[in-house]
Structures are given as structure tokens and as C-alpha cells.
N, C-alpha and C positions, 0 to 999 in steps of 0.2 A: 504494500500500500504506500503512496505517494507520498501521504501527510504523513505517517509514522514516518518512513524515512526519513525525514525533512527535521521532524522531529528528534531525532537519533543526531543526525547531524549536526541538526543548530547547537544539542546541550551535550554531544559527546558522549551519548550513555552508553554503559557496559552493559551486554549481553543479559546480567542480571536483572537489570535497571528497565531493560525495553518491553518488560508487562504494562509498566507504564502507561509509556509510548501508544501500546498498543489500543489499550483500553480509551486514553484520550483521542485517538486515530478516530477509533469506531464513532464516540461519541460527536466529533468536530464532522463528519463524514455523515453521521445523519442530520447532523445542524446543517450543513449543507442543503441536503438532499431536500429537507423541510422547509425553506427559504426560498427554495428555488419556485415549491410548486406554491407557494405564498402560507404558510400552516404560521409564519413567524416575520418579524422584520429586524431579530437581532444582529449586530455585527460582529457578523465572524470574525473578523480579521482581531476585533480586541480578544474576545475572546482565546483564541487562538496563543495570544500573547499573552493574557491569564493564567491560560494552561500552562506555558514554558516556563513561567514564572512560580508557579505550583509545584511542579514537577520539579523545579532548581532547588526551592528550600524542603522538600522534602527528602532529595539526596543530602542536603547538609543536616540535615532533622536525625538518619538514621546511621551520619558517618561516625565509626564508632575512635573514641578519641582514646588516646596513646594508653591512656591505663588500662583500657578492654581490649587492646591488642596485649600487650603483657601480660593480662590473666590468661587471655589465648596461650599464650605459649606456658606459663605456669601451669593451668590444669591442664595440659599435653604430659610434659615432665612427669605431675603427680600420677597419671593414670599408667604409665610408663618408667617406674620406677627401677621395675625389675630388666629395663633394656639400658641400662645406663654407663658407660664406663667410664671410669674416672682416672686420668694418669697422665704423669706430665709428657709434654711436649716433644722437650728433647733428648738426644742420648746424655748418658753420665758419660763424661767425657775424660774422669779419669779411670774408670774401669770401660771402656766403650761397650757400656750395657745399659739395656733401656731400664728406667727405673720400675719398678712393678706396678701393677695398677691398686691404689687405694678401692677402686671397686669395681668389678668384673658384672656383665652381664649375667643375668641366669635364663634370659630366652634371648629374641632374636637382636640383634645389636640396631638401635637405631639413634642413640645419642652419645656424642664423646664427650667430656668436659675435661680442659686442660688447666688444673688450676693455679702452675706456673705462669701461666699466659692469659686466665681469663676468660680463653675463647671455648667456647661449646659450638658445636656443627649437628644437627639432625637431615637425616636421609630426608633430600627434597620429596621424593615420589610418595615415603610414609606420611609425611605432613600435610600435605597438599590432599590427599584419598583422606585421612581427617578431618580436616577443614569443610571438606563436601560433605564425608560422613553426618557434618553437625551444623550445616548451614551455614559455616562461616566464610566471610569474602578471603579467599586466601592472599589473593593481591592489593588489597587495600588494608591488611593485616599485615603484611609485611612492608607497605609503604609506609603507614605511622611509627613504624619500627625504627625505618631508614630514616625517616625524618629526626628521630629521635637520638640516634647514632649509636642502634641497638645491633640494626641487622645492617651485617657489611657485604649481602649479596651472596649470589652460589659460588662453590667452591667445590675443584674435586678435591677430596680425602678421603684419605687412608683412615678408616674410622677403626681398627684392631691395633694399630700402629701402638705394640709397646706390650703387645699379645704374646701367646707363644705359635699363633700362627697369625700372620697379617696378609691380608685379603687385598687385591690390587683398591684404585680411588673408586669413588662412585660417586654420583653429583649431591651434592649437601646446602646446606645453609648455614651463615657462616654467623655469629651474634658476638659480641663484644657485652661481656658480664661484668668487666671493670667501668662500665658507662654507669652502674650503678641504680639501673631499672628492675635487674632483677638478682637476687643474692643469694649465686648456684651454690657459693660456698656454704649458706645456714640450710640452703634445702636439702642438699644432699646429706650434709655431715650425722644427721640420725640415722641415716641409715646403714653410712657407713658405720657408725659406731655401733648398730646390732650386726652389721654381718663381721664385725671381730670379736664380738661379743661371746666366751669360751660359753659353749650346751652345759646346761645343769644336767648332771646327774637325777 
């Protein structure tokens, strides 16, 4: 349809966003239609710019700001505790051995956290299949991120890197923890302290 188009176009809307579109299409499109054979003598053309204007502040109405992108990715973490590995970055440089991991995965690996360096990287593909999972805009989630100077963009890595087998790169996402949005160091460190935590008898 012509007027959706037009519509898509003037306000730049995402794929999401063009139910919108679609709905005020239908409606401008029988205003039309009803005008023409005289049923009204309203003017389209304001109206028209109504609707653009409607549809602008309702994208700014449902844009989710920098702290609901952050629980985004915090309750990700929490539901995925047991994929986590935690280990620093680089080799020891005086025995050239990787340092061990403070905390190993017990299922499938999908987050690293370096706490030498701050940085964590989660598997692009498992985040993104979440995000849908649960409604969330994954790219306008990760833009308040970058606006923030949270998320530094994809990256391949070596996400076993420090293992005793390490897996070639695979595309990730890359956050900067030292920005101080989110503090991998107090989330994680319970858990690490139950999994060196010696079984009671």
C-alpha cells in the first residue's frame, strides 16, 4: 500500500514498528475513499500529519531507556548462571600458562567474563533467539547500551580461551563492565563462592 509506504518512509520505522503504519494506512485509505464519494469533508492531508505525529511520540513513548536495556542483559546473566565462565584474559606470563578459571561452565558455554579486563562477551546468535524469545527489541537494546558505553559491538572470540580444550572464535558481543552499568564482579562472586564451597558430609 502506497500511504503505508510513504508512511514507513517519512518516520523511518523498523519492521517492528510498521503495525503501525499499517493500521493508520487502512484507516487514512478509507478516509479517503469516504471523501471522495462525499460521506465527509474532513482534511486528509492534516490529518495525515496527525497520524505521523502520533505514531513519532508513541515510538518515543515505548523507547525503553538505558536502565531496561541493562536489566535486559542482567536477567539474561541471572537465568544463565550455570553457562558462565569466568577467567582472566591473559596468559601468566611467567609460567606461560593460562590462569584457571574462577568459574567453569556446567552446561552449554554462552558467557565469558574477564575480570582482569572487565570485559564479558555473550554468543551473538544465543542472545538475539532470547530477545525474540521474550519480545525484546534486540537492536534498540543494544543501541542504549552503545550509547551508554556498555556494548563495544561484535567481536569474534575464543569464548573456552583459558579451558583445557578451547574451541576456535565465534561471533559475540562485546560489553565493557568497568563502565560501571553493571557489576559482573558482585553478581557473579556468590556463586562462585558456592561452587568452592567444600560438600558437607
Amino acid at each position: 500500500m502506497s500511504i503505508q509506504r510513504r508512511i514507513d518512509t517519512e518516520l523511518r520505522l523498523t519492521p517492528p514498528e510498521r503495525f503501525w503504519s499499517a493500521v493508520a494506512a487502512c484507516n487514512i485509505a478509507g478516509g479517503l475513499i469516504a471523501k471522495r464519494i462525499g460521506l465527509h469533508d474532513y482534511d486528509m492531508a492534516e490529518i495525515y500529519k496527525w497520524t505521523c505525529k502520533t505514531i513519532q511520540g508513541m515510538r518515543e513513548e515505548i523507547k525503553p531507556p538505558a536502565e531496561n536495556a541493562v536489566a535486559v542483559i542482567g536477567d539474561y546473566i541471572n537465568r544463565h548462571m550455570q553457562n558462565i565462565l569466568v577467567v582472566k584474559a591473559d596468559v601468566d606470563k611467567r609460567t606461560a600458562a593460562h590462569s584457571l578459571p574462577t568459574l567453569e561452565p556446567k552446561g552449554e558455554l554462552l558467557i565469558r567474563y574477564e575480570p582482569d579486563t572487565k570485559m564479558m562477551y555473550m554468543i551473538t546468535r544465543e542472545f538475539k533467539h532470547d530477545c525474540v524469545e521474550r519480545q525484546t527489541n534486540y537492536k534498540d537494546t543494544l543501541k542504549e547500551l552503545e550509547t551508554r558505553g556498555f556494548f563495544k559491538g561484535p567481536m569474534n572470540k575464543r569464548m573456552s580461551k583459558g579451558m583445557k580444550i578451547t574451541s576456535p572464535a565465534v561471533a559475540t558481543l562485546a560489553f565493557d563492565c568497568s563502565s560501571g552499568l553493571l557489576d559482573m564482579d558482585g553478581l557473579i562472586a556468590p556463586e562462585i563462592e558456592h561452587a568452592h564451597r567444600p560438600t558437607e558430609l
